[in-house]
C-alpha positions as CSV (number, residue, x, y, z in Angstrom):
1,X,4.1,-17.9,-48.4
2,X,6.2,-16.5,-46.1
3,X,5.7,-16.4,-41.7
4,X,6.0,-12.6,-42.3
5,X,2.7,-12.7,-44.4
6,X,0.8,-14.9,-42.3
7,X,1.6,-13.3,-39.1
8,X,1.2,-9.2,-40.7
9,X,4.5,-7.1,-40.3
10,X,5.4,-6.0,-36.7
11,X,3.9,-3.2,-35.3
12,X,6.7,-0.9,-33.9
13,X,4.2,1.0,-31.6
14,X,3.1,-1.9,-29.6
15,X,4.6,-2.4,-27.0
16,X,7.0,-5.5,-26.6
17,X,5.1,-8.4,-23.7
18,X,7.1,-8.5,-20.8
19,X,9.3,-11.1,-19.9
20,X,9.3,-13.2,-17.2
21,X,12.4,-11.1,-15.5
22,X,10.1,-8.1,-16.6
23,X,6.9,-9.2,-14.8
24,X,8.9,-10.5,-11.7
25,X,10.7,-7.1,-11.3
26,X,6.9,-5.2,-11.2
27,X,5.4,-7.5,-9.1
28,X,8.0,-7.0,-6.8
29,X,7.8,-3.2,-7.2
30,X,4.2,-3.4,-6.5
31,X,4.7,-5.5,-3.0
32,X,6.9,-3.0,-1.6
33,X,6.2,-3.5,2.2
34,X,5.9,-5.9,4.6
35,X,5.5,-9.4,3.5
36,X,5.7,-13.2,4.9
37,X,5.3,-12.9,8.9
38,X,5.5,-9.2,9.5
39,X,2.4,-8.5,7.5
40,X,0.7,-11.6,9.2
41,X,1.6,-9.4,12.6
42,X,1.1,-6.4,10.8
43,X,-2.4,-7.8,9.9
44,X,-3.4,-9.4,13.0
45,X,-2.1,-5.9,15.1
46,X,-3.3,-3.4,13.2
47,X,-7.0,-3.1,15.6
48,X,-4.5,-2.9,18.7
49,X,-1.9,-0.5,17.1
50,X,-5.2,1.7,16.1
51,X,-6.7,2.1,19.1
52,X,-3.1,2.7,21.2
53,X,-2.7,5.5,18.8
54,X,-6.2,7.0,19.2
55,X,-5.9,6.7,23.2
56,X,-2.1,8.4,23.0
57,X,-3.6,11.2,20.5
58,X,-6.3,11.9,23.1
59,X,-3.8,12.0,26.1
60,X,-1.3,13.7,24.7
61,X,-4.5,16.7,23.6
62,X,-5.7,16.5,27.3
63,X,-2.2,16.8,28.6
64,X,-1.2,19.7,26.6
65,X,-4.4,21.9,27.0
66,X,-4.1,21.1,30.8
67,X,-0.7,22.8,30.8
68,X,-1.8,25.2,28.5
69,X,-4.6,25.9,30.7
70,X,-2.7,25.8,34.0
71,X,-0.3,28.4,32.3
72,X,-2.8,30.6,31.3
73,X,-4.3,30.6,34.8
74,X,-1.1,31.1,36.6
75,X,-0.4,34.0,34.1
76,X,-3.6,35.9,35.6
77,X,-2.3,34.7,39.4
78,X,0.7,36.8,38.7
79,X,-0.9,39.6,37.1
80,X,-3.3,40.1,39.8
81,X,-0.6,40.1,42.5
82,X,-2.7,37.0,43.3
83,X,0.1,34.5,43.1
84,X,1.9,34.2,46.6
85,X,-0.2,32.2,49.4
86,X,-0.5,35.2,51.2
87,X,-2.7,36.8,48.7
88,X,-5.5,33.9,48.5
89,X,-7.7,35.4,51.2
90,X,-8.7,38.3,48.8
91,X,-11.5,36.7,47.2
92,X,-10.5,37.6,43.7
93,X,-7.2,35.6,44.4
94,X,-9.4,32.9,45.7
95,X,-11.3,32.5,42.9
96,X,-8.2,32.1,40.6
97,X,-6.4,30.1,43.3
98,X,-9.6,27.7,43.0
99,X,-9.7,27.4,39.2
100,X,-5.6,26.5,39.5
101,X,-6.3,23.7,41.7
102,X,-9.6,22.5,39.9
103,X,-7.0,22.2,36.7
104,X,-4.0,20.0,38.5
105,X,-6.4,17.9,40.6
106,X,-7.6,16.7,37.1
107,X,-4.3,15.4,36.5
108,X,-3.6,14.3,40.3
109,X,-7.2,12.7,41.1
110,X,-7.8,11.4,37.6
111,X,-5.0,11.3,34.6
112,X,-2.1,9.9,37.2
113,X,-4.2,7.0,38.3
114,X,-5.2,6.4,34.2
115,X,-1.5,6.5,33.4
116,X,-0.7,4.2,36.3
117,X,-3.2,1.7,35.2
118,X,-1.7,1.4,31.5
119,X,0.6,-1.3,32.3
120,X,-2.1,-3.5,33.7
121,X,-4.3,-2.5,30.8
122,X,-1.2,-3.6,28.5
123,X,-1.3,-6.9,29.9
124,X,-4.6,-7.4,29.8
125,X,-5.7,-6.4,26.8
126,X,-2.8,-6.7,24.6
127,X,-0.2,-9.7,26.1
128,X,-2.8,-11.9,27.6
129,X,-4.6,-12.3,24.3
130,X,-1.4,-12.6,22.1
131,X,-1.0,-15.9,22.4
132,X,-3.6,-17.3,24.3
133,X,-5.6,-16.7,20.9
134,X,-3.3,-18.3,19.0
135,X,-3.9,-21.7,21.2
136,X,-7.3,-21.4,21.4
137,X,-8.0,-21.3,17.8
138,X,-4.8,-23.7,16.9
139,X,-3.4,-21.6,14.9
140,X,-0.1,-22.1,16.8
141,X,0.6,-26.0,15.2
142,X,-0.5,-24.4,11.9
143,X,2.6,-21.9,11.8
144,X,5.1,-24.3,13.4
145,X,4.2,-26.4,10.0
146,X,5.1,-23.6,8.4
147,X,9.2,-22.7,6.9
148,X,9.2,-19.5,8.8
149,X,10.6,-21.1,12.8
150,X,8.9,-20.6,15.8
151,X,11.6,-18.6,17.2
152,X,11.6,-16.0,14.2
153,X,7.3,-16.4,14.4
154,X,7.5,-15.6,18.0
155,X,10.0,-12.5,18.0
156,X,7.9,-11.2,14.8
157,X,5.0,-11.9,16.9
158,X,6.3,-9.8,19.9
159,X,8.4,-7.3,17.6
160,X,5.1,-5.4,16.8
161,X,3.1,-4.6,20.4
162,X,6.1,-4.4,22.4
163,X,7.6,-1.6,19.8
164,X,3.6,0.2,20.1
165,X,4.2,-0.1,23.4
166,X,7.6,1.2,23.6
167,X,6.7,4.4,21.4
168,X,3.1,5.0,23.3
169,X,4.4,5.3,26.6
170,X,8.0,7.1,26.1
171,X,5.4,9.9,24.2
172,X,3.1,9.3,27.3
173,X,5.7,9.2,29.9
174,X,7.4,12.3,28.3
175,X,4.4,14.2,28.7
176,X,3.4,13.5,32.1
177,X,6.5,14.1,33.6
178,X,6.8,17.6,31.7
179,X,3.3,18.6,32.9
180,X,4.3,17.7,36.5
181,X,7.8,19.0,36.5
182,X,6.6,22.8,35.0
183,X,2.8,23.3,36.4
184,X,2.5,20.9,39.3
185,X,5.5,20.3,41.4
186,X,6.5,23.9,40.5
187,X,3.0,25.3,40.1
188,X,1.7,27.7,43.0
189,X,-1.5,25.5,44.1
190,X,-0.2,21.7,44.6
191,X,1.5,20.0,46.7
192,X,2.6,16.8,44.7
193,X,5.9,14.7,45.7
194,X,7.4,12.8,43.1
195,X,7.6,9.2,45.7
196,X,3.9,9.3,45.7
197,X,1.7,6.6,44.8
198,X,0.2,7.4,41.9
199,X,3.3,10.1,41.3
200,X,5.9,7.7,40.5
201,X,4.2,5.5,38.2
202,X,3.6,8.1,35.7
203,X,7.3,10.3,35.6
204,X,10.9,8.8,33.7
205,X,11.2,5.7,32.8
206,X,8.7,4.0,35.0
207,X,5.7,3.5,32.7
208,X,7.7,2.4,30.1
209,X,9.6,-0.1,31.9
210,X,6.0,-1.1,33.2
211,X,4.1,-1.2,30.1
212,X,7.2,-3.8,28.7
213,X,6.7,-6.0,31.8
214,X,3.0,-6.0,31.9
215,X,3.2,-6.6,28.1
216,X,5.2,-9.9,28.3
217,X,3.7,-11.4,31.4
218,X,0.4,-11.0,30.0
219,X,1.8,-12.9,26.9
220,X,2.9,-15.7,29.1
221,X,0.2,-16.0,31.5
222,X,-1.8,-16.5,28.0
223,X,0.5,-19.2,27.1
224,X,-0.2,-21.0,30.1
225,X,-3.7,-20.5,30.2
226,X,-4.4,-21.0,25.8
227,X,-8.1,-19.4,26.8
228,X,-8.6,-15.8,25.8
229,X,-10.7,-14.8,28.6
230,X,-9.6,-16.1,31.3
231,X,-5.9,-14.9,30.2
232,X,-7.2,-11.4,30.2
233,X,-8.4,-11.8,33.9
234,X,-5.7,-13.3,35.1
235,X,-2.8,-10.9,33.8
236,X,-4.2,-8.1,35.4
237,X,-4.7,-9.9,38.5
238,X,-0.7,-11.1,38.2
239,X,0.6,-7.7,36.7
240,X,-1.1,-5.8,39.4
241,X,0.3,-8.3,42.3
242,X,4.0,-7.5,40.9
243,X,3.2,-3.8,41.2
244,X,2.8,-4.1,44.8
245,X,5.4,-6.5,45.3
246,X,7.7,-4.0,43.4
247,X,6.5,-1.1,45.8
248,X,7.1,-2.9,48.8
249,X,10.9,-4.0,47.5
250,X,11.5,0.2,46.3
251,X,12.7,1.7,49.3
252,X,15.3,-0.7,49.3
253,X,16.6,-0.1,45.6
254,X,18.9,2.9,46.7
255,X,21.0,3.1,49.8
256,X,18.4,5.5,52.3
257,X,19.9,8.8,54.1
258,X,19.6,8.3,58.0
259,X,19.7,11.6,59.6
260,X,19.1,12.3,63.4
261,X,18.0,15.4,64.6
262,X,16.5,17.4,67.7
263,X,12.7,16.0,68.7
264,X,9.9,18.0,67.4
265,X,6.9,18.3,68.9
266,X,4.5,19.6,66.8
267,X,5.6,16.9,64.1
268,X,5.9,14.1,66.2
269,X,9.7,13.8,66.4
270,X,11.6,13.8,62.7
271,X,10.8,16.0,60.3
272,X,12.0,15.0,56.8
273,X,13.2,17.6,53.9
274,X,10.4,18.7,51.6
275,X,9.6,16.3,49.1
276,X,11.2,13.7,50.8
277,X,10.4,10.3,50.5
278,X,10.1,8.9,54.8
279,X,10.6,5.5,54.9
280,X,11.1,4.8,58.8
281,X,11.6,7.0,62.0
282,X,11.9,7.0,65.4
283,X,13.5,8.5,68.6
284,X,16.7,8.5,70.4
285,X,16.0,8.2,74.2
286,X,18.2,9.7,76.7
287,X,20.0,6.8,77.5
288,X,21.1,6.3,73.7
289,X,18.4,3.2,73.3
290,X,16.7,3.8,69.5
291,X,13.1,3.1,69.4
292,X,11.1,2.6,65.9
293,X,7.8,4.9,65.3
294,X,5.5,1.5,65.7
295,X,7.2,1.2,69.2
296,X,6.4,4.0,70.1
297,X,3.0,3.5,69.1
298,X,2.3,0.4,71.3
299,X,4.0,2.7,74.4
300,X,4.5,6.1,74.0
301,X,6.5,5.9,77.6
302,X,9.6,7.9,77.4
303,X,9.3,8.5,73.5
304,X,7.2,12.3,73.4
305,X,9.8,13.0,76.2
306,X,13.5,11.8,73.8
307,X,15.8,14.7,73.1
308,X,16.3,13.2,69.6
309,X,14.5,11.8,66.7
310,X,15.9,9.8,63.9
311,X,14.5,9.1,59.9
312,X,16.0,6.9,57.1
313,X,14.4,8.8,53.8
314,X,15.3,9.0,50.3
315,X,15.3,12.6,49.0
316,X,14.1,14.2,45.8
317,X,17.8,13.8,44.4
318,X,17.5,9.2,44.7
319,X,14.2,9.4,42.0
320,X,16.3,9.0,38.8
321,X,19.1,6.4,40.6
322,X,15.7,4.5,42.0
323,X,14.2,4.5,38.9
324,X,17.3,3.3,36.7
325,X,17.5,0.3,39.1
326,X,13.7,-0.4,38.7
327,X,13.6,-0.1,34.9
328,X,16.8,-2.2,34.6
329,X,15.5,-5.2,37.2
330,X,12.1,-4.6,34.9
331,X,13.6,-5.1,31.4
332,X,15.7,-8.0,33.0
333,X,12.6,-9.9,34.3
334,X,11.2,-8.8,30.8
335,X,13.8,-10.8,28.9
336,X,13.5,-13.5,31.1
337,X,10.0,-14.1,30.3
338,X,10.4,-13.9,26.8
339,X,13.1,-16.8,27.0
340,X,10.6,-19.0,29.0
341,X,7.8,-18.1,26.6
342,X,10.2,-18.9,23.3
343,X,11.4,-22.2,25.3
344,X,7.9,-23.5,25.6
345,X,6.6,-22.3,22.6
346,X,9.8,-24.7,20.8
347,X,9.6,-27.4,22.6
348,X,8.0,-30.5,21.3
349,X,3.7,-30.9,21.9
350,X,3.6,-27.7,23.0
């Protein structure tokens, strides 16, 4: 008896079973994606990366309806001959002129102190726990075990929140700065320079550079601490110190334009250009000695009576050169961290 009778002829419809080469090639088809240590970032990111996008979805709404708003108000403003200062004491023009500055003191009083909070939030709440998890629960000697390194763990670890970071807050930076460029700074109603303190922070590349900063000291302060909550805590604390530090060191980041000019009264000596950002002034006395403001403060002998005043300000045209220097002393200090954190990480018993 013959194999073919035992076995039944072959059955052409059937398909053939696939080989090992065969299966390997659909598994491989079906795992298109991230694998290894990007989906274990991937994974442990996605609650993060979710609620960063639903915050910048909601911003990004708010911001364009505010300008849409603002726009739509102004439109009336101009239609009612109700646009020029002169016009606001009709009281038709006054109640536009109020609804205009209800609109951008929404985004002066409370959506430029938000945005300038992010990078504090970023440290808290998403480089402070990074890592400081990963001690606490001691999954950090579990992946050194492991045949990915610590340095390509690390990176992969970083890779994913700082490029969240990176995309959320050029989209939120973008906006912000358009909204203040076309219906605050050149709206009718507000009065908003761009060197103000919650100003600043939230136009160019400020928040970005800030949000990268905040992101990697919080994941180092979390290294050093390995305890979730208290790394949380602290980063703000430290993130929110460096911002002040950084604002005390930012008149200094661009050479200042000293001008002298004749003493004015009403404005207590020097007058700076519109939008100007005054760092210092003082007076010229007769016999050519210079007194400081805070001089003149302590004894005002001789200094409502100088011929001259002097100010060292940076105008509107130093914002982009300050800010260049800012984000690029930022991004250094933010690669400087993530050396110290990679060194530590590395080395042995750590």
């Amino acid at each position: 008896m013959s194999t073919d009778t035992l076995s039944g002829p072959a059955n052409p419809s059937r398909p053939a079973a696939p080989t090992a080469v065969n299966g390997g090639s659909a598994a491989a088809r079906r795992r298109r994606g991230p694998s290894g240590a990007l989906w274990l970032v991937l994974h442990q990111n996605r609650a993060a990366i979710r609620s960063v996008a639903i915050l910048l979805v909601v911003l990004s709404a708010v911001l364009v309806a505010l300008h849409v708003l603002i726009q739509d108000r102004i439109g009336v403003m101009q239609r009612t001959s109700c646009h020029t200062p002169a016009s606001w004491d009709r009281i038709e023009c006054r109640i536009q002129y109020g609804r205009v500055e209800m609109l951008t003191r929404m985004f002066t009083d409370i959506l430029q102190p938000a945005v300038t909070a992010v990078p504090v939030l970023i440290g808290m709440f998403l480089g402070g726990p990074l890592l400081a998890q990963e001690y606490e629960r001691g999954t950090v000697r579990l992946v050194l075990t492991q045949s990915v390194s610590p340095r390509r763990w690390l990176l992969t670890r970083l890779a994913i929140p700082g490029a969240t970071v990176l995309v959320a807050t050029a989209v939120l930076s973008a906006l912000t700065s358009w909204v203040w460029w076309s219906d605050i700074y050149h709206g009718p109603v507000a009065f908003d320079p761009p060197f103000q303190g919650f100003t600043y922070p939230v136009l160019g590349v400020a928040p970005v550079a800030w949000s990268l900063f905040g992101l990697a000291l919080g994941v180092l302060v979390g290294q050093l601490l390995r305890r979730t909550v208290g790394a949380i805590l602290v980063s703000g604390v430290v993130v929110a110190v460096a911002q002040a530090v950084v604002v005390a060191w930012r008149p200094f980041f661009w050479p200042l334009v000293e001008e002298e000019q004749p003493y004015n009264t009403m404005m207590s000596g020097f007058v700076q250009p519109a939008s100007a950002w005054l760092v210092e002034r003082g007076v010229v006395l007769a016999d050519g000695t210079r007194k400081m403001s805070d001089e003149c403060y302590e004894s005002t002998s001789g200094c409502q009576e100088a011929p001259t005043a002097w100010g060292q300000y940076h105008p509107v045209s130093h914002l982009v050169p300050i800010q260049l220097v800012e984000a690029g002393l930022l991004l250094t200090l933010t690669a400087a961290v993530v050396i110290v954190v990679l060194r530590r990480l590395t080395r042995a018993g750590v």
